[in-house]
C-alpha positions in Angstrom: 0.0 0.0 0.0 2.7 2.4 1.0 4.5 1.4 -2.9 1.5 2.6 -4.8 1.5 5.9 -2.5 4.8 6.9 -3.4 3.8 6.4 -7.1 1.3 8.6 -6.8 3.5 11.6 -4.9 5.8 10.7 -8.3 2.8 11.8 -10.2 2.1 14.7 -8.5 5.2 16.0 -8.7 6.6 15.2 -12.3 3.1 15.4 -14.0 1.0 17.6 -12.1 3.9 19.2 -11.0 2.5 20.0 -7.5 4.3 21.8 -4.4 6.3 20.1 -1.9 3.5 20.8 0.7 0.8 19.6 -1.6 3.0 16.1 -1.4 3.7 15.9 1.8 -0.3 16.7 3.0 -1.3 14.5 0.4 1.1 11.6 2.1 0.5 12.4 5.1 -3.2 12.0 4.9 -3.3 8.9 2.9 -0.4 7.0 5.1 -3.6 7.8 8.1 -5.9 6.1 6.5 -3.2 3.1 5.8 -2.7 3.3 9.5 -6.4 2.8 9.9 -6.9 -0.1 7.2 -4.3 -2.3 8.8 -5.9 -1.9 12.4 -9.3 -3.6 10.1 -7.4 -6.2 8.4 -7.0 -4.3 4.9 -3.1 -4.6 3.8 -4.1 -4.3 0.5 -5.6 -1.4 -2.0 -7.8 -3.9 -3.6 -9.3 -5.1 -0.1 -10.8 -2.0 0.2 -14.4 -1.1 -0.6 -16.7 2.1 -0.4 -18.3 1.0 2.7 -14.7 0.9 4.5 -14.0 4.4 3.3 -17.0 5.4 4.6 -16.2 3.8 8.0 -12.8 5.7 8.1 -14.5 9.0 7.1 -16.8 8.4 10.2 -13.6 8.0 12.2 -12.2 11.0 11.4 -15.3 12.7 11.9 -15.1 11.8 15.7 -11.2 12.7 16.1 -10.6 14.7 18.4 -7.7 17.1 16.9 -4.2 16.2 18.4 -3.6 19.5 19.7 -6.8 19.7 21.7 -6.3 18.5 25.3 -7.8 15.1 26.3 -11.8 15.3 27.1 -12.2 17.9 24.8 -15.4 18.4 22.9 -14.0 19.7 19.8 -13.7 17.4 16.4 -12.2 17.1 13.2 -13.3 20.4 11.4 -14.9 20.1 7.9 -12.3 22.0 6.5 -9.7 18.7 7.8 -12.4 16.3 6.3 -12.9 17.7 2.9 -8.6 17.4 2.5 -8.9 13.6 3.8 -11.9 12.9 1.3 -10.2 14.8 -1.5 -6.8 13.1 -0.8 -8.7 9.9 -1.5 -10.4 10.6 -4.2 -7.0 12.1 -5.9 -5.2 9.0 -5.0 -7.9 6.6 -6.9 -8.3 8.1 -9.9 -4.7 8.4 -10.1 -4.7 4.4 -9.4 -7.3 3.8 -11.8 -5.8 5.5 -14.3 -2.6 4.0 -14.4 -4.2 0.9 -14.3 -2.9 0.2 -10.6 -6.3 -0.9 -9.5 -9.5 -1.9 -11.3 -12.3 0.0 -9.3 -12.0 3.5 -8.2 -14.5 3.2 -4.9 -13.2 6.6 -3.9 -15.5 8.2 -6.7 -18.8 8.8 -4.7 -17.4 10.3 -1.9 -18.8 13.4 -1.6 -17.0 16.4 -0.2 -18.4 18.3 2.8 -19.3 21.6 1.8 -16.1 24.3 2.6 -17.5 27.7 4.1 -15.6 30.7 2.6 -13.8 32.0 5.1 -13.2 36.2 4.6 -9.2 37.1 5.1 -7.9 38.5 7.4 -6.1 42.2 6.9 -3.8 44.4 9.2 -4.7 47.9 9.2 -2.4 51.0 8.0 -1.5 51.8 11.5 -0.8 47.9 12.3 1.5 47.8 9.6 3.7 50.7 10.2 4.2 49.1 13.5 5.0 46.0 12.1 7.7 47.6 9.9 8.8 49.9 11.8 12.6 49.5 12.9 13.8 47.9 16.2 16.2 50.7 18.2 18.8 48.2 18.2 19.0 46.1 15.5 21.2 42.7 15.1 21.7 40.6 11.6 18.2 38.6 12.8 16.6 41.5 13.7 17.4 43.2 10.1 16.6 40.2 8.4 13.3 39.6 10.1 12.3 43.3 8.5 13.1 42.6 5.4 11.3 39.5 5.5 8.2 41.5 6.4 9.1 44.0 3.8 8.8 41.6 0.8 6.2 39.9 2.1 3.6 42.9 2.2 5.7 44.7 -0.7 4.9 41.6 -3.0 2.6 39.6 -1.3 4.7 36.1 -1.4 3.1 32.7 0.0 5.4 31.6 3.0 6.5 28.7 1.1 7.8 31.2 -1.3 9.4 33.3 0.9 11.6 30.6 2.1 12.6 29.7 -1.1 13.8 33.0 -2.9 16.8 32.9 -4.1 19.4 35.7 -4.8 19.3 35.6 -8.2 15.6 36.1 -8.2 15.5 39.4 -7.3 16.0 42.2 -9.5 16.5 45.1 -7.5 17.5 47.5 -10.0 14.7 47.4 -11.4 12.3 46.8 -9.0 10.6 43.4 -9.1 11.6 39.7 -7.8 10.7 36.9 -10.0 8.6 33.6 -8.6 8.3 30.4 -8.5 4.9 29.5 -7.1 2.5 26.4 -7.0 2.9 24.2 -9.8 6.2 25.9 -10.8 4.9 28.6 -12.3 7.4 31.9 -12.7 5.7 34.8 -12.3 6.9 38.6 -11.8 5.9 40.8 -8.6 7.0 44.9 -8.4 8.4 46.1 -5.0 8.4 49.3 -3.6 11.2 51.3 -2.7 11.1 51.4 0.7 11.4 47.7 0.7 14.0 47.5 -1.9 16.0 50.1 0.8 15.3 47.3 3.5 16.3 44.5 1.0 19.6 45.8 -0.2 20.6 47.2 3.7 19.6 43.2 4.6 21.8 42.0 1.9 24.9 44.9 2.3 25.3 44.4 6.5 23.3 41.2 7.9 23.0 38.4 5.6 27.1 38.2 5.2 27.1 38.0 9.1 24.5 34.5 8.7 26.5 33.3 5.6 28.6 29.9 7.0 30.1 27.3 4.4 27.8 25.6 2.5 25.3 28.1 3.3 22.7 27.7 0.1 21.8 30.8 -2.4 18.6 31.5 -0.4 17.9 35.2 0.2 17.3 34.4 3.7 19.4 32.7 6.4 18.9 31.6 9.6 21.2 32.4 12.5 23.2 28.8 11.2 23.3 30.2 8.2 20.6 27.3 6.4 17.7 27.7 4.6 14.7 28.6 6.6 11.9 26.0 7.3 7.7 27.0 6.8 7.9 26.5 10.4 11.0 28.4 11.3 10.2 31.4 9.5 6.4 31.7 11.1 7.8 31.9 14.2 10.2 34.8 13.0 6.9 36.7 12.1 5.1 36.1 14.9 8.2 37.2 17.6 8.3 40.0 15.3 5.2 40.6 15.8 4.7 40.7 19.4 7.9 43.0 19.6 5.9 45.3 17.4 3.2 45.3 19.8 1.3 44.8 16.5 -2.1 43.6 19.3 -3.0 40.9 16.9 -1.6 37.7 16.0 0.1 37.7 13.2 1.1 35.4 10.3 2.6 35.5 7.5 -0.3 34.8 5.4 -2.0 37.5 7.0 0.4 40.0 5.3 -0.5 38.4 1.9 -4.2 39.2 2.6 -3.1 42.6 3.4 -0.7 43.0 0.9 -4.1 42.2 -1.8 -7.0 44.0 0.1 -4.8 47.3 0.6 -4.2 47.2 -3.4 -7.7 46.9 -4.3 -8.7 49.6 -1.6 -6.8 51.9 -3.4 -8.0 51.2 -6.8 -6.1 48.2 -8.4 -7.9 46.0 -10.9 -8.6 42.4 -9.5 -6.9 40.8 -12.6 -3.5 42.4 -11.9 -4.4 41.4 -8.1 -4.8 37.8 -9.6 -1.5 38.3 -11.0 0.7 39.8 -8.4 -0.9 36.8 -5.7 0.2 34.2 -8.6 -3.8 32.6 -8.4 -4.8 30.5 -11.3 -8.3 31.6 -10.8 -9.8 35.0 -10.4 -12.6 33.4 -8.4 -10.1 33.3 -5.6 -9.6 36.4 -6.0 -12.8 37.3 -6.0 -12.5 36.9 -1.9 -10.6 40.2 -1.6 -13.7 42.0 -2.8 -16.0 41.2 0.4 -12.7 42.0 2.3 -12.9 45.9 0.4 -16.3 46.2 0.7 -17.2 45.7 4.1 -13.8 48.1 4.9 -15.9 50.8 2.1 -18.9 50.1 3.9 -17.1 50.7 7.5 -16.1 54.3 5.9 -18.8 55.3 4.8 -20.8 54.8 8.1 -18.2 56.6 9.9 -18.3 59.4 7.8 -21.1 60.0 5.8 -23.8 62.3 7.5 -26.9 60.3 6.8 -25.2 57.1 7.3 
């Protein structure tokens, strides 16, 4: 069972050519419900029937989350189910496909419906905090900045801003190419006052992270590696609370802001699409609640009949 999932993580990465987080969940989700097959007996794809996937949906259903102390009420949200159910269904009509297996029993599974949840944005204020400089500032403490800088300046995915590499940015002239899900390249502007933060990051504190063998990522951490998703979150969110930003923020959070402060001040939602790399403009289309209900805030603030 394990052999036919690492086929299909081949697949996504060479012919679908999906992110190394896409692979990872996607393993990670379908070597559960491995876990959960042997415990009935099943050590093999072709044991498996509809009414055992429904049983292990049911299951998960009734989790309670790992992180959630024991007696806890709480369960596996919908959000967590529709990635398990979708995961499966993936993973079968990959199987099928190929000819791995005769039957996809995964096809009737139906996906729980996914509310839309409304992004998050910092304010104006909130983000001149967040950017503004420490007093005293060490190598970490000026690469932190400028990690916050090209984030809202460009409004990079996390998993992008741990990869950007030096020769993707293009200072001079004012953009930084990226490679995004699905490896597709795409160009992003930044603003001055980021480039400023960028090249004083590059001039004085990233030679101080720099050790041998150190790769050609923009950022370093203190041991002078590659930063992990993880690493780097935690980097925005000490920032953060130094900042005495009074929200928690994440990194994702300045990509929200980064697309609801453009369209706020008049961008079109197709360059929007654009700069945030989406291959649809229906999620997008989000960003446009996010505007309006800030429009609608204005205007009852200020308007006399309002």
């Amino acid at each position: 069972m394990e052999a036919l999932i690492d086929d299909f993580l081949v697949f996504l990465r060479h012919e679908r050519g999906q992110s190394e987080e896409t692979q990872k969940t996607y393993a990670s989700l379908l070597r559960r419900f491995i876990a959960w097959a042997t415990t009935r007996g099943l050590g093999r794809w072709e044991a498996v029937g509809f009414p055992d996937l429904l049983a292990f949906i049911q299951s998960e259903r009734a989790r309670r989350p790992a992180h959630e102390p024991e007696g806890s009420a709480r369960r596996m949200s919908s959000e967590s189910l529709y990635l398990q159910i979708a995961a499966l269904r993936a993973f079968y009509k990959f199987a099928v496909t190929e000819g791995h297996l005769r039957e996809n029993v995964a096809e009737h599974l139906s996906l729980p419906r996914r509310w839309q949840r409304l992004p998050k944005a910092l304010t104006a204020s909130q983000i001149e905090k967040l950017l503004a400089p420490l007093s005293e500032s060490d190598p970490a403490d000026i690469r932190d900045l400028a990690v916050l800088e090209l984030a809202y300046a460009s409004g990079l995915r996390l998993s992008e801003l741990c990869h950007v590499r030096l020769e993707q940015l293009r200072l001079e002239s004012g953009f930084v190419t990226v490679i995004g899900k699905g490896n597709k390249e795409r160009i992003v502007p930044v603003g001055e006052r980021a480039i400023g933060v960028i090249r004083a990051y590059l001039e004085t504190a990233r030679p101080a992270l720099v050790k041998p063998g150190s790769p050609g990522n923009v950022f370093l951490t203190g041991k002078g590696a590659a930063f992990s998703r993880t690493a780097l979150w935690v980097r925005v969110v000490r920032r953060a609370k130094l900042a005495g930003v009074g929200v928690r923020v994440t990194p994702h959070m300045l990509r929200h802001s980064f697309a609801t402060h453009l369209l706020e001040h008049g961008a079109d939602l197709r360059v929007i699409q654009e700069l945030l790399g989406h291959a649809s403009i229906s999620t997008t289309q989000v960003y446009t609640h996010v505007a309006g209900g800030r429009l609608k805030e204005i205007h009852r603030r200020f308007h006399p009949r309002a």
